[in-house]
KETOR-762975 format. One record per residue: residue in one letter; residue number from 1; x, y, z of N, C-alpha, C in turn. Coordinates in nm, 4 decimals, padded with zeros to 6 digits. Layout:
REM residues N
REC rest  nr   n_east  n_north     n_up  ca_east ca_north    ca_up   c_east  c_north     c_up
REC    a NUM        X        Y        Z        X        Y        Z        X        Y        Z
...
END
This chain:
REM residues 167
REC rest  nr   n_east  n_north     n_up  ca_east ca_north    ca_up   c_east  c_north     c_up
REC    x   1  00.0848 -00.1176  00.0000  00.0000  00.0000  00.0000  00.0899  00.1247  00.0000
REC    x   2  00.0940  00.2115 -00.0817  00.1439  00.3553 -00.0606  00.1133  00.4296  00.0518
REC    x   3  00.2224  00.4853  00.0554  00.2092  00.5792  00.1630  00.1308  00.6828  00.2036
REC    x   4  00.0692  00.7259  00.0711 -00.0322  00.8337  00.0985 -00.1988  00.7676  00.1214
REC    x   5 -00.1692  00.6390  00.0387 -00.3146  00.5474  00.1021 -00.2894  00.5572  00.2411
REC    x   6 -00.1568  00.5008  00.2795 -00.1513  00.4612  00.4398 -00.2562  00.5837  00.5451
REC    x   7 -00.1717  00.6685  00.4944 -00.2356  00.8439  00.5619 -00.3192  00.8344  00.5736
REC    x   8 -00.4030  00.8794  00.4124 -00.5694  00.8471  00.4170 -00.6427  00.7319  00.4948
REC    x   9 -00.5794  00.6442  00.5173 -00.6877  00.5036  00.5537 -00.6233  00.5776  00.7034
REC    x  10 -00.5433  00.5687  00.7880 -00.5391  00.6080  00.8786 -00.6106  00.7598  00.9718
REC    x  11 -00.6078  00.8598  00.8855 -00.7287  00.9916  00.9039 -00.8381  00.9272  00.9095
REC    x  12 -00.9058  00.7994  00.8108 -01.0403  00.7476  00.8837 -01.0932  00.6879  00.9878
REC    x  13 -00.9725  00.6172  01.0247 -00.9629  00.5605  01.1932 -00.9514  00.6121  01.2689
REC    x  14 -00.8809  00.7600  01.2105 -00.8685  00.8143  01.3801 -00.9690  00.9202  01.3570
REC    x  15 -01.0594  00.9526  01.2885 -01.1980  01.0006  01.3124 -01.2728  00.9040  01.3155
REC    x  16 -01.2502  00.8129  01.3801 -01.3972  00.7395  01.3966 -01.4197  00.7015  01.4872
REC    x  17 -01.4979  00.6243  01.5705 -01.4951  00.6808  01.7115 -01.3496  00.5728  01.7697
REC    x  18 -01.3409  00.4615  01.7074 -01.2156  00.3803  01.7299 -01.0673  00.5428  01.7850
REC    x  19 -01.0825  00.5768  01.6802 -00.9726  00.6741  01.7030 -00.9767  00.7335  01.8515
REC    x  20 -01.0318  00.7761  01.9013 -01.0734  00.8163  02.0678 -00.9639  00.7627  02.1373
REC    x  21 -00.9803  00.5562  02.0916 -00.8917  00.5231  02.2125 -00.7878  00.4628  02.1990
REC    x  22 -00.7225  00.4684  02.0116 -00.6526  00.4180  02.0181 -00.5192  00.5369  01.9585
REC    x  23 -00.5852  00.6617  01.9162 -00.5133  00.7962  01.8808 -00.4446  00.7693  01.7569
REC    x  24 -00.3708  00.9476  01.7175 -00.3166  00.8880  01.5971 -00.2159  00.7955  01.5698
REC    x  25 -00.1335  00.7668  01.6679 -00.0201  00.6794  01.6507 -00.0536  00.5330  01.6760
REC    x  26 -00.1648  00.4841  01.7085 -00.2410  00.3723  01.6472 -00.3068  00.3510  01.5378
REC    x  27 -00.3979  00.4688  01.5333 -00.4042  00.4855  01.3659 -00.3637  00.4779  01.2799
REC    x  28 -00.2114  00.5233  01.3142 -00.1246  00.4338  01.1649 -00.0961  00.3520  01.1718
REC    x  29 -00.0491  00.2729  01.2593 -00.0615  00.1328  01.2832 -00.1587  00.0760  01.2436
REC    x  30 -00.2740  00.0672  01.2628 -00.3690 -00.0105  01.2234 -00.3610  00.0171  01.0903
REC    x  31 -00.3769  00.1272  01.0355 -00.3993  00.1851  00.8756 -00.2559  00.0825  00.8156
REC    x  32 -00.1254  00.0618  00.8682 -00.0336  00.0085  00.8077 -00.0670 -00.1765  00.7634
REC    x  33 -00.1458 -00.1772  00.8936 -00.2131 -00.3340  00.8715 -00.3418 -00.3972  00.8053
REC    x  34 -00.3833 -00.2935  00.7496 -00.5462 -00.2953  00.6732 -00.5663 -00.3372  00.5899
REC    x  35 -00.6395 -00.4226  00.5246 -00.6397 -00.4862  00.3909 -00.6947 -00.3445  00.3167
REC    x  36 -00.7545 -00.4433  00.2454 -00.8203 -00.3362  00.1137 -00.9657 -00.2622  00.1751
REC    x  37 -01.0069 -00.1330  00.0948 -01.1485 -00.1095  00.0786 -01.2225 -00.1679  00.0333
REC    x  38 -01.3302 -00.2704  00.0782 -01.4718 -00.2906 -00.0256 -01.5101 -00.2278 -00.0169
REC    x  39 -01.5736 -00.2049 -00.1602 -01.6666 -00.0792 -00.2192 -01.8216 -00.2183 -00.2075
REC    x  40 -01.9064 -00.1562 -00.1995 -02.0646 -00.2302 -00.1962 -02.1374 -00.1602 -00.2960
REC    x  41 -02.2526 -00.1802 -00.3174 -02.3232 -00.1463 -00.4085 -02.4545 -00.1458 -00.3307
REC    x  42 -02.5634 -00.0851 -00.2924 -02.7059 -00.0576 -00.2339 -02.7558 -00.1889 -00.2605
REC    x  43 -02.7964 -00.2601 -00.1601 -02.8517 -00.3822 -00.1543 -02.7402 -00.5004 -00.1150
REC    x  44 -02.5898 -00.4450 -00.1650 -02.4746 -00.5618 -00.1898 -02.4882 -00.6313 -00.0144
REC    x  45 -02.4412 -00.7423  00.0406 -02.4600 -00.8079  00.1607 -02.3163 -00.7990  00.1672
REC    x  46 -02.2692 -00.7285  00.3126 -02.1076 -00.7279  00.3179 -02.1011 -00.9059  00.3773
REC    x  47 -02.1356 -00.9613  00.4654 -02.1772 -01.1134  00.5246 -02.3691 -01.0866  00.5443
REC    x  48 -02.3764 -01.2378  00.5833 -02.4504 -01.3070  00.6304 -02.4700 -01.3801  00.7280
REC    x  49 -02.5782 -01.3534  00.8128 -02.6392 -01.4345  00.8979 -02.5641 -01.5655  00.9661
REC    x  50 -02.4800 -01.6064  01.0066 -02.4326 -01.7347  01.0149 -02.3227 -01.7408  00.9600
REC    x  51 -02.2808 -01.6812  00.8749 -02.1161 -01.6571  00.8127 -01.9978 -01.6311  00.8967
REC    x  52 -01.9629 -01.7067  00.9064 -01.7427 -01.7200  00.9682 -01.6755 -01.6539  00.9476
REC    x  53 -01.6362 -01.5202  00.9581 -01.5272 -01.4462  00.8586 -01.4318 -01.4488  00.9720
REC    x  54 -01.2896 -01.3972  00.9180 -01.2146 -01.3578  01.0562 -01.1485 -01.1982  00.9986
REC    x  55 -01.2138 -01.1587  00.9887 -01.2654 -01.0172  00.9577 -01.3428 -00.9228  01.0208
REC    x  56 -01.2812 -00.7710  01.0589 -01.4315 -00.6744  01.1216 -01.3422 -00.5631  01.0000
REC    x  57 -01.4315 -00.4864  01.0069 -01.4395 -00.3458  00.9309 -01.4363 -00.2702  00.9799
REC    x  58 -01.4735 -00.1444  00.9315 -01.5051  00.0077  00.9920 -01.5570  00.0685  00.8276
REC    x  59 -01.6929  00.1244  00.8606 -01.7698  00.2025  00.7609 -01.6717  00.2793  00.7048
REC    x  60 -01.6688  00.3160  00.6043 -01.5777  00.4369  00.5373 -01.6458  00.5421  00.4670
REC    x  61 -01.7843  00.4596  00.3872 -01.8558  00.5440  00.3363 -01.9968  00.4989  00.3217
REC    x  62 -02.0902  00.5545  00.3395 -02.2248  00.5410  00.3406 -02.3151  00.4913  00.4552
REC    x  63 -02.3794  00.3670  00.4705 -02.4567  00.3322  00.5621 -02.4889  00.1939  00.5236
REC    x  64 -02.4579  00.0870  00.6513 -02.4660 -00.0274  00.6571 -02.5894 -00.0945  00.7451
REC    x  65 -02.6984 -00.1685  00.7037 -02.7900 -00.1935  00.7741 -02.7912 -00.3509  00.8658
REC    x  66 -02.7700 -00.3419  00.9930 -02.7901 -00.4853  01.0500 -02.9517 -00.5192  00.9840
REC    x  67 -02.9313 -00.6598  00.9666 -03.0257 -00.7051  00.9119 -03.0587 -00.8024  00.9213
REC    x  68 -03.1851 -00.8652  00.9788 -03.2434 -01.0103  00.9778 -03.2704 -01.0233  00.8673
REC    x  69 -03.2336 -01.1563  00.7911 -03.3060 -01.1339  00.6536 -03.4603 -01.2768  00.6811
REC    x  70 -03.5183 -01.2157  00.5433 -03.6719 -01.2551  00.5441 -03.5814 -01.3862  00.5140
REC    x  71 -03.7297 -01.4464  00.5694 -03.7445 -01.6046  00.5924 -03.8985 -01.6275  00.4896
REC    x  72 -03.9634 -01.7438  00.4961 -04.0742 -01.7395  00.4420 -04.2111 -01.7380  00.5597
REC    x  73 -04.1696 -01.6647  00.6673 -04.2668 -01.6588  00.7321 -04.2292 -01.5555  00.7794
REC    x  74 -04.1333 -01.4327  00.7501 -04.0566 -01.3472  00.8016 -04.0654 -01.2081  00.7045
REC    x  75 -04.0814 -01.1046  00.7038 -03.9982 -01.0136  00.6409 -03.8636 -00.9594  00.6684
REC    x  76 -03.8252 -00.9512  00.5909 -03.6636 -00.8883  00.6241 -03.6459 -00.7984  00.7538
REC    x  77 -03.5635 -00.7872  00.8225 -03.6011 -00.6847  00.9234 -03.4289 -00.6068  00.9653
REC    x  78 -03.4473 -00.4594  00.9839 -03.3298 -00.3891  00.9660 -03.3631 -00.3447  01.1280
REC    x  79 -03.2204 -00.3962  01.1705 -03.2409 -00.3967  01.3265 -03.1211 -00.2588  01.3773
REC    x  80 -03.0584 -00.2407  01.3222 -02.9664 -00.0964  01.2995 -02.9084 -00.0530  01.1857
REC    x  81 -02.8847  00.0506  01.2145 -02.7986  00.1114  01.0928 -02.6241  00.1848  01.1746
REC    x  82 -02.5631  00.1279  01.0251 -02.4498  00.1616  01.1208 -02.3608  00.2399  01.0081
REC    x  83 -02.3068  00.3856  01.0022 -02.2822  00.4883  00.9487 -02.1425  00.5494  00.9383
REC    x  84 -02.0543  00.5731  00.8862 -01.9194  00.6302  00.8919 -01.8670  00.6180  01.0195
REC    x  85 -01.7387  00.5499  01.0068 -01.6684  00.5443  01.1348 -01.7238  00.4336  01.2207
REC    x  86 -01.8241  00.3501  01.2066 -01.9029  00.2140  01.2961 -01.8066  00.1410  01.2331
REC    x  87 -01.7518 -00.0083  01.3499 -01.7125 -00.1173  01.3521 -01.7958 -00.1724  01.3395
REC    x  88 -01.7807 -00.2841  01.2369 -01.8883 -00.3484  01.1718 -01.8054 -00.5472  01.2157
REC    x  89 -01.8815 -00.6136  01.2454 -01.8070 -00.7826  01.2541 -01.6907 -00.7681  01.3890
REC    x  90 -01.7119 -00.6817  01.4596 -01.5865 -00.7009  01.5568 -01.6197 -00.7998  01.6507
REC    x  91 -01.7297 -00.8233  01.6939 -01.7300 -00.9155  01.8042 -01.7229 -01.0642  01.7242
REC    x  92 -01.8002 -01.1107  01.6444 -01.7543 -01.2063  01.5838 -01.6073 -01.2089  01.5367
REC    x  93 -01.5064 -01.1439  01.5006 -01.3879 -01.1389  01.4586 -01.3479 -01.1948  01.6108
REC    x  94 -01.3380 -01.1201  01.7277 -01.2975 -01.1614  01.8795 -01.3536 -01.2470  01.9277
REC    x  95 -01.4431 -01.3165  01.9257 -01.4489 -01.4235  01.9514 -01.4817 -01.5643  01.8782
REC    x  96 -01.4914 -01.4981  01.7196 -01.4585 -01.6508  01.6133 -01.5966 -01.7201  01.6057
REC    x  97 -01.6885 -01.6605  01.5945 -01.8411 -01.6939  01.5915 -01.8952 -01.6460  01.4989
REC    x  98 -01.9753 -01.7372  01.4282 -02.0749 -01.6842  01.3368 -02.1245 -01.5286  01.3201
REC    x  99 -02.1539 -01.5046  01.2811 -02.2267 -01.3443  01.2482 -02.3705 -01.3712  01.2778
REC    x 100 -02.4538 -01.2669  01.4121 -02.5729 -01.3428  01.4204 -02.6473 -01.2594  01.3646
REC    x 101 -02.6515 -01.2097  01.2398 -02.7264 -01.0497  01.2093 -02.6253 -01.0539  01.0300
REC    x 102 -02.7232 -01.0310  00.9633 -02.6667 -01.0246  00.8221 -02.6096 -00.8622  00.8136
REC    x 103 -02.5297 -00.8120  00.7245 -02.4936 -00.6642  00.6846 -02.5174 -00.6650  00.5605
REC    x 104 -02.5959 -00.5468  00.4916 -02.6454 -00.5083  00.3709 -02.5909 -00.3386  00.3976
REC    x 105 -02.5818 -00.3099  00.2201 -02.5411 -00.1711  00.1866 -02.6670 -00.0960  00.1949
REC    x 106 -02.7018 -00.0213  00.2339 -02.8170  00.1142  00.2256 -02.7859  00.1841  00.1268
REC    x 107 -02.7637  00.1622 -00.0226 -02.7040  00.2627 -00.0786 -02.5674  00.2208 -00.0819
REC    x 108 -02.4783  00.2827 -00.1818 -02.3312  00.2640 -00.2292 -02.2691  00.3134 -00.0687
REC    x 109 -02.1908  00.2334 -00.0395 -02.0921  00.1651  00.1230 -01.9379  00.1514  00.0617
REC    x 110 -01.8858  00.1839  00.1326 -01.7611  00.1146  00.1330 -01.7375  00.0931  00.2622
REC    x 111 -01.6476 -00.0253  00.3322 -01.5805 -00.0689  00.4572 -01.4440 -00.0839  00.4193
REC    x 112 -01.3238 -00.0721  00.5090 -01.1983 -00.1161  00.5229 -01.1992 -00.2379  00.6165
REC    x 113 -01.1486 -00.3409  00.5446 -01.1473 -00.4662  00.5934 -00.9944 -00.4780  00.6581
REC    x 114 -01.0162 -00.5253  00.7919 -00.8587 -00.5897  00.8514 -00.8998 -00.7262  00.8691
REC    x 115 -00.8304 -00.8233  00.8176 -00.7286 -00.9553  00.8549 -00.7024 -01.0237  00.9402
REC    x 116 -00.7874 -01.1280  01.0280 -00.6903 -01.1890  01.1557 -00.5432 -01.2161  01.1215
REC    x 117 -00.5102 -01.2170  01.0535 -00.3663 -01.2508  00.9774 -00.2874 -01.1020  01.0059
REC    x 118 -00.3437 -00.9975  00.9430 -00.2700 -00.9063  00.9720 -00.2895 -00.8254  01.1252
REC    x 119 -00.3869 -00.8641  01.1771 -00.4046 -00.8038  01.2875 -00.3678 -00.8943  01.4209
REC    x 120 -00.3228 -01.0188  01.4080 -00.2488 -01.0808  01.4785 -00.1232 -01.0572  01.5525
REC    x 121 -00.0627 -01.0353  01.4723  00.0955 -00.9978  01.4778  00.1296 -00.8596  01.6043
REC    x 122  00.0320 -00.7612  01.5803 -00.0059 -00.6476  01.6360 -00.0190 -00.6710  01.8085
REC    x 123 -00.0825 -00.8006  01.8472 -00.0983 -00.8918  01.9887  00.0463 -00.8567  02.0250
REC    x 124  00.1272 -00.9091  02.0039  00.2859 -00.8851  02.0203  00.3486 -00.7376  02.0351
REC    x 125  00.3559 -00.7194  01.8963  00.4029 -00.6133  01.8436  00.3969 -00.4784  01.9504
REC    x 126  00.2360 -00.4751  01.9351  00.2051 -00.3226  01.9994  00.1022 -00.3772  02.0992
REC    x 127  00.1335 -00.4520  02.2050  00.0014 -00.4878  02.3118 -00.1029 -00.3522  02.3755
REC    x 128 -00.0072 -00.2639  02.3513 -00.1454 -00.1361  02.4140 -00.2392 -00.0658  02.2866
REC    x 129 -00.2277 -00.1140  02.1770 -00.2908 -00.0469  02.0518 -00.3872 -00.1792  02.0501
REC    x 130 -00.3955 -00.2923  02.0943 -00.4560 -00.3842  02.1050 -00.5859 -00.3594  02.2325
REC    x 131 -00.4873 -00.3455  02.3420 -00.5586 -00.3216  02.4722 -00.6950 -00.2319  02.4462
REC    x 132 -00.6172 -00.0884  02.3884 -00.7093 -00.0064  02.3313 -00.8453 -00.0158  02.2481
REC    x 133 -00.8011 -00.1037  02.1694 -00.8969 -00.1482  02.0567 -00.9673 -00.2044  02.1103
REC    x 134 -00.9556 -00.3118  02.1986 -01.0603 -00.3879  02.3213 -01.1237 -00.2970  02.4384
REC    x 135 -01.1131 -00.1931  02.4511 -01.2049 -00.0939  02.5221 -01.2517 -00.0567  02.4296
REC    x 136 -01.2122  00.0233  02.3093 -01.3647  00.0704  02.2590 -01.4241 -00.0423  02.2206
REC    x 137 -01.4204 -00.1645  02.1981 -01.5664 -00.2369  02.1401 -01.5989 -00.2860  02.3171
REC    x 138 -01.5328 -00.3416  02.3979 -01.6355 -00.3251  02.5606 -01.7011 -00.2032  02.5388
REC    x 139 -01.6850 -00.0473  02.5216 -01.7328  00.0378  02.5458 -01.8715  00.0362  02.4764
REC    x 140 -01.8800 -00.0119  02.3310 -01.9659 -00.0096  02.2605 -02.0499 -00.1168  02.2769
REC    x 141 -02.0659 -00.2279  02.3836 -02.1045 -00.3182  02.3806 -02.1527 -00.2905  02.5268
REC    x 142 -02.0998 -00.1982  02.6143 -02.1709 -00.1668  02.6994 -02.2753 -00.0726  02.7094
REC    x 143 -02.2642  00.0213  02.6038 -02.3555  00.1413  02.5227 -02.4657  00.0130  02.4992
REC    x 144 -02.4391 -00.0653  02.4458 -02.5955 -00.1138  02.3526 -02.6593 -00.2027  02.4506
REC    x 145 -02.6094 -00.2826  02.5561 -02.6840 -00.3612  02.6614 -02.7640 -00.2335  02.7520
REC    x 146 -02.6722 -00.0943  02.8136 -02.7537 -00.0414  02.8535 -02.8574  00.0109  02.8309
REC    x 147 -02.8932  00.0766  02.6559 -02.9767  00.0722  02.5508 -03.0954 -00.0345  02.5424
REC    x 148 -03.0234 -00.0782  02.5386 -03.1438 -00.2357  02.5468 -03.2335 -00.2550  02.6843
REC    x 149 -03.1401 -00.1990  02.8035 -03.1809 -00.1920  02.9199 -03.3454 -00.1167  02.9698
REC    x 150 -03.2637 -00.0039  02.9059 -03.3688  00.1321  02.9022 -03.5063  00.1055  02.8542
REC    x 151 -03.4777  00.0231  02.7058 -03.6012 -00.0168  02.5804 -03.6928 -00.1538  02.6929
REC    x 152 -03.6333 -00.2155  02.7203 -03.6796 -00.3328  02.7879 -03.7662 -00.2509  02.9267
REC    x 153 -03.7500 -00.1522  02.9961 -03.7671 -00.0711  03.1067 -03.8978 -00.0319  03.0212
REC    x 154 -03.9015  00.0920  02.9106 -03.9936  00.1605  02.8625 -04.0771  00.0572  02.8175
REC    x 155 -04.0464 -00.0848  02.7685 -04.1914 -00.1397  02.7238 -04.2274 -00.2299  02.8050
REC    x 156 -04.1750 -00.2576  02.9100 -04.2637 -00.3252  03.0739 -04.3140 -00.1974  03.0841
REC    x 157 -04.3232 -00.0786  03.1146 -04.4068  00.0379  03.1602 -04.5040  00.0641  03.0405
REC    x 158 -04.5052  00.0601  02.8911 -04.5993  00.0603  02.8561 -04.7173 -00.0261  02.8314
REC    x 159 -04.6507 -00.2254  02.8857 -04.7538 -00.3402  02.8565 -04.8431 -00.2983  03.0189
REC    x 160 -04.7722 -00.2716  03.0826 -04.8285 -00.2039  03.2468 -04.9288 -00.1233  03.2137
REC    x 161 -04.9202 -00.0989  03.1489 -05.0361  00.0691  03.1824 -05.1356  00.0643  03.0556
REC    x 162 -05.1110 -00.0178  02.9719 -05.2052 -00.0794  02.8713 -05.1697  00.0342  02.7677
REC    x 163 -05.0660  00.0778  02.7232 -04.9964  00.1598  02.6117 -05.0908  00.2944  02.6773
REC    x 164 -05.0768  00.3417  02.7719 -05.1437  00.4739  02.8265 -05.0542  00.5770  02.8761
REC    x 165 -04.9415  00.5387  02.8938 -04.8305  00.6124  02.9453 -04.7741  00.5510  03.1005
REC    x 166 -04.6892  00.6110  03.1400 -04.5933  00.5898  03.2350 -04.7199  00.5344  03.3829
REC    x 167 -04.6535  00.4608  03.5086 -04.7260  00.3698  03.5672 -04.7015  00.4831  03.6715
END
């Protein structure tokens, strides 16, 4: 990869919220270890539902929709959207599990894909650009349970009160 790719792919990491905790001098690091950009196409499926990759991303451009896909007793169902600068497959990448949620393009997407291969080495190499990288996805994984917390709170108070408002 050239050096001025390096730059560029690295300015996107460290604006994104990853960048926060791992700064710019992880940022190039990581940017030095990055595979390529996929480009998507509106509708394109970055994975699927049940798919193995040992791969996570980070949005680069557009908007990526978590997605249940339709079944024949199902409609498709878009359970988030995840937008410039979102880690996309990280928890499956860390712990080597299926993908439980398909990813589709909203519109023309691109992601930067990293490598268990290339992001291995990095364990060694640089253990606190690692460390780092493992707080922001705890961080983000503690954002969405408490989220979930809240939602689970607001709709016991609205099956309570018979959708009338607060108890």
């Amino acid at each position: 990869m050239q050096e001025r790719e390096v730059e560029r792919i690295a300015n996107l990491i460290y604006q994104a919220p990853l960048g926060e905790y791992i700064g710019r001098d992880g940022a190039a690091i990581l940017a030095a270890h990055a595979g390529r950009e996929h480009r998507l196409q509106d509708q394109d499926f970055l994975f699927h539902q049940g798919d193995l990759t040992n791969s996570f991303y980070i949005v680069t451009e557009g908007r990526l929709g978590l997605v249940r896909e339709k079944t024949e007793t199902r409609r498709e169902i878009t359970v988030h959207v995840l937008e410039k600068g979102d880690l996309v497959g990280e928890l499956s990448f860390i712990d080597q599990t299926p993908h439980d949620l398909s990813v589709r393009a909203l519109g023309n997407a691109a992601v930067l894909c990293f490598k268990a291969g290339d992001i291995q080495p990095l364990i060694t190499q640089h253990p606190q650009l690692v460390y780092n990288f493992m707080r922001a996805v705890v961080k983000r994984v503690h954002a969405v349970v408490t989220t979930l917390g809240q939602h689970e709170m607001e709709l016991q108070q609205y099956i309570q009160t018979g959708g009338r408002g607060r108890v």
